[in-house]
N, C-alpha and C positions, 0 to 999 in steps of 0.2 A: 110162851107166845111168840117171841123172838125169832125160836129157832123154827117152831111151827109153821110162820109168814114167811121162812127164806126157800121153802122148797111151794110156796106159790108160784107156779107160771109166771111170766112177764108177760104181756099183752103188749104184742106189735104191731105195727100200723100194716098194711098188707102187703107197700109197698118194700119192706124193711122185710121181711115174713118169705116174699116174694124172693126178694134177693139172696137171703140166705140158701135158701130152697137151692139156688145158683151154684152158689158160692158152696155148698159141699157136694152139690155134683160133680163141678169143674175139680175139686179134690180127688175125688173116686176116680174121674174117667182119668184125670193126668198120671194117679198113681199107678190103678190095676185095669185102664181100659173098657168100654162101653159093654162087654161080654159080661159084666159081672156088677154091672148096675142093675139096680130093682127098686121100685119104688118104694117099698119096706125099708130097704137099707138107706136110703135120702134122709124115708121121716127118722129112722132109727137117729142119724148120723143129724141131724140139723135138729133132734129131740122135740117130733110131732108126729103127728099120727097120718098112717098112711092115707087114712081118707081129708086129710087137710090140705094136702101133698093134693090130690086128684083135686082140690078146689081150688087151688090156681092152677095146673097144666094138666087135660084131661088124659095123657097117656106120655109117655117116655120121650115119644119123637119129637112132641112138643115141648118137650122137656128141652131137649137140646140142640131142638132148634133154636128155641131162644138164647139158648147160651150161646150158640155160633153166633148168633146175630149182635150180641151183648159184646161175643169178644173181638167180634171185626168191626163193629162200630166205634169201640173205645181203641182199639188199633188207627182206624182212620183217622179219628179224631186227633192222636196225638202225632200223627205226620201232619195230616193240615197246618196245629198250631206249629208245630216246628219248623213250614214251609214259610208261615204267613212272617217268620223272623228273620229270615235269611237274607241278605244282603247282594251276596253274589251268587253265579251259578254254581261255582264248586261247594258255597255254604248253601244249597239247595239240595244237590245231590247229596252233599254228606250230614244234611240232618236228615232227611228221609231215610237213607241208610243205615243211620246210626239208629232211630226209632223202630225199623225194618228188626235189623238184628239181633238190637236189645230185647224186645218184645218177644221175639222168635227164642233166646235166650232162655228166658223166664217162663212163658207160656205155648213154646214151639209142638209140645209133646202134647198137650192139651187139645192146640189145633187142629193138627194132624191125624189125632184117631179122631176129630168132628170131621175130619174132613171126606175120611175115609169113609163115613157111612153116607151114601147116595140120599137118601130122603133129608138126611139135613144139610150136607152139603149145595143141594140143588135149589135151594129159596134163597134170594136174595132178597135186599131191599136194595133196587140203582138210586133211592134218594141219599142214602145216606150213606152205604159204603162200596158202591160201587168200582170197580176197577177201573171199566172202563171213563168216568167222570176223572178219576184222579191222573188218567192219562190223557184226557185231552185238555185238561187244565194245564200240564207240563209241556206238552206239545204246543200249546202256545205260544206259551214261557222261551222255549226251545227254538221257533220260526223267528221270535224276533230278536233272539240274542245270537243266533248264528246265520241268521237270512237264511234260512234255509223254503223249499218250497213244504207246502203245508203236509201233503202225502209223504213227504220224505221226514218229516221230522213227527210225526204221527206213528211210523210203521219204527223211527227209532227210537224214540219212548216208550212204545210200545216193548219192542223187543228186551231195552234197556232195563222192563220192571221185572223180569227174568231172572235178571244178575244177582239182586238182594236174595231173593228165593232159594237159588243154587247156592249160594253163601249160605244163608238158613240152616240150609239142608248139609251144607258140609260143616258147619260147625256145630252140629247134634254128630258127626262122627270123629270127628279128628280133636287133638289140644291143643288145635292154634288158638292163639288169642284173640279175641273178640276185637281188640284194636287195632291188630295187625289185619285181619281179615278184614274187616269197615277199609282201612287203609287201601288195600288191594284191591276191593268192589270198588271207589268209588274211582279208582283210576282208572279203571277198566270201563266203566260208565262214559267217564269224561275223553278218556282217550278214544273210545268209537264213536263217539258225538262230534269232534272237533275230529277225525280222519273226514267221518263224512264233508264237512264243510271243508279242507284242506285239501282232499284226495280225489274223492269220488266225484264231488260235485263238478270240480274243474276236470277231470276226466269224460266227462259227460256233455261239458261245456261245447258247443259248435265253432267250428274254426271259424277263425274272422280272415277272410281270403283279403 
């Protein structure tokens, strides 16, 4: 009877059901890429049935959109908490950074083939993990720690969320280390934020006759 009851199903809640459904797609696509997903191979690979699979996401796109959406939310999320600790400017820049490229690390490959497909790369949600929010949140931050004026310290936080990105991206091809590159991005951040405020800005400045 024992051994009879251990190949009963478990019954999970939908939420839990739901997420695994996730959680072996983001496998699939990170290993062998979205060319070779199929909704058979999901329920195969999370052990449910392909029509259970179409009772929470009614076709593939929606498949992973949600996932894109799941893994830039949980992305945001842990830059905010690591922004909401920071103390000083450079422990601002270097915890967003360090969450940037850790993340990118672990789940870079992941993101990048979601990213590459246009139907789910193109939905956003701006409540929750929008770019543009997390840059005028620092742009702020940015105007009242260096006086700068609002356009100018906008267009470089802007420019500035570039930096982590291209870092991302060059450490999926090279064997630098992950500390040394954080190390490099965040001085490269800090050093064209403080030129602005040192260089250009008094460059710009009106002569006082």
């Amino acid at each position: 009877m024992a051994a009879k009851n251990a190949h009963v199903r478990r019954r999970l809640a939908p939420e839990t059901r739901k997420a695994l459904i996730l959680d072996h797609t983001a496998q699939i696509v990170a290993r062998e890429g979205v060319a070779q997903l199929s909704v058979e191979r999901i329920g195969k690979k999370a052990g449910i049935s392909k029509s259970l699979v179409y009772a929470y996401f009614p076709n593939l796109t929606e498949l992973l959109r949600e996932l894109y959406q799941r893994e830039m939310k949980q992305f945001r999320r842990l830059q905010a908490a690591a922004a909401e600790k920071a103390v000083t400017f450079e422990d601002l820049v270097r915890s967003i950074t360090h969450v940037y490229l850790t993340y990118m690390h672990q789940h870079g490959l992941l993101i990048e083939r979601l990213q590459s497909e246009p139907s789910v790369s193109e939905v956003h949600d701006p409540t929750e993990f929008s770019r543009d929010r997390a840059v005028d949140y620092l742009a702020e931050i940015v105007v009242k720690h260096f006086d700068l004026p609002a356009d100018v310290a906008r267009a470089a936080t802007d420019i500035s969320f570039g930096l982590p990105a291209s870092a991302g991206a060059y450490l999926h091809r090279s064997d630098i280390e992950l500390t040394l590159l954080e190390d490099i991005t965040v001085a490269m951040i800090l050093g064209s934020i403080s030129n602005l405020k040192n260089e250009f800005m008094l460059r710009k400045k009106h002569i006082e006759r």
